[in-house]
C-alpha positions, 0 to 999 in steps of 0.5 A: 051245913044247915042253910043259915049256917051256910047263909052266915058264912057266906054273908061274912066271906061276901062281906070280906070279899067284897071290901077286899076287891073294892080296894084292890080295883079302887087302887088298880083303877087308881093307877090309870085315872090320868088315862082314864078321861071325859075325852078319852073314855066318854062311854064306859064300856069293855071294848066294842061290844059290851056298854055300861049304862049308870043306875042306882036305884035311888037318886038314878032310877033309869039307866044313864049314858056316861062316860068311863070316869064319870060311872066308875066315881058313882060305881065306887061311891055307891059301893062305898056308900053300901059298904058303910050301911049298918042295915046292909053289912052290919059290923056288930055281933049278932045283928043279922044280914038283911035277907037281900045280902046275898043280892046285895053283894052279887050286885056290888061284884058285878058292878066291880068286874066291869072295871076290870073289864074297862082296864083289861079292855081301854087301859091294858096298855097303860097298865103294861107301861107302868108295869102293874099288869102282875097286880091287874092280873093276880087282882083278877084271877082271884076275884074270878075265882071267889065268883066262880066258886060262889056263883056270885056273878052270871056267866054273861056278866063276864062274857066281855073278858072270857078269853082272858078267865078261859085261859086263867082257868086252864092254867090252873087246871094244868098247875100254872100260877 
């Protein structure tokens, strides 16, 4: 395939993947709001050793402290807020895709893993009490593998649920679902 057909298709597998998992974590995250609090949560984080700091690059240029609530209102709407700019993901035939997409969407799935990672880590049990962890987890198995066959999110992004994608992986790889 030559690069721009390569590019194209990616561009538009990315554009896709990435509504698909925003709603999907949008609605995922959705079921845990009411534990998810100021008090409970003051820091987003993904246990002890993994903290998330806020920035946009626009109207936030230097990281900031917040809490998990806080950060994941200005993660989802900025996501959306990219989502929705015609320069970034054009939605009519023939406009091409900026040349920062492939940047642009591996930023907006790092981002997104890192809800995943605050679940899995400061809600897991929540999910369990309202019987949602099969959504959780089939939610996150397929948004590992699209980034793992992509190479859309650096291995360390994802260092903080590596135990949880080393065991989705070996059961694949055994046949397991």
């Amino acid at each position: 395939m030559s690069k721009i057909l390569e590019f194209l298709y990616q561009a538009s597998v990315g554009i896709l993947s990435a509504v698909d998992f925003f709603n999907q974590i949008n609605m995922l995250y959705g079921t845990v709001t009411e534990f998810c609090t100021e008090e409970s949560c003051p820091i987003m984080s993904a246990g002890r050793k993994y903290e998330y700091h806020w920035a946009d690059g626009a109207t936030i240029k230097k990281p900031i402290k917040c809490s998990a609530p806080k950060y994941i209102d200005f993660l989802m709407t900025w996501v959306q807020d990219q989502l929705d700019d015609e320069t970034l993901f054009p939605s009519k035939i023939g406009v091409p895709f900026p040349r920062n997409f492939l940047t642009i969407a591996k930023t907006i799935l790092k981002r997104l893993f890192r809800v995943y990672a605050h679940i899995y880590h400061q809600h897991f049990d929540h999910v369990v009490q309202l019987q949602e962890e099969a959504h959780l987890n089939t939610s996150f198995k397929h948004f590992i593998f699209f980034v793992q066959e992509f190479g859309l999110v650096e291995k360390k992004e994802l260092m903080p649920l590596q135990d949880l994608i080393d065991k989705l992986m070996s059961k694949e790889r055994l046949g397991g679902h």
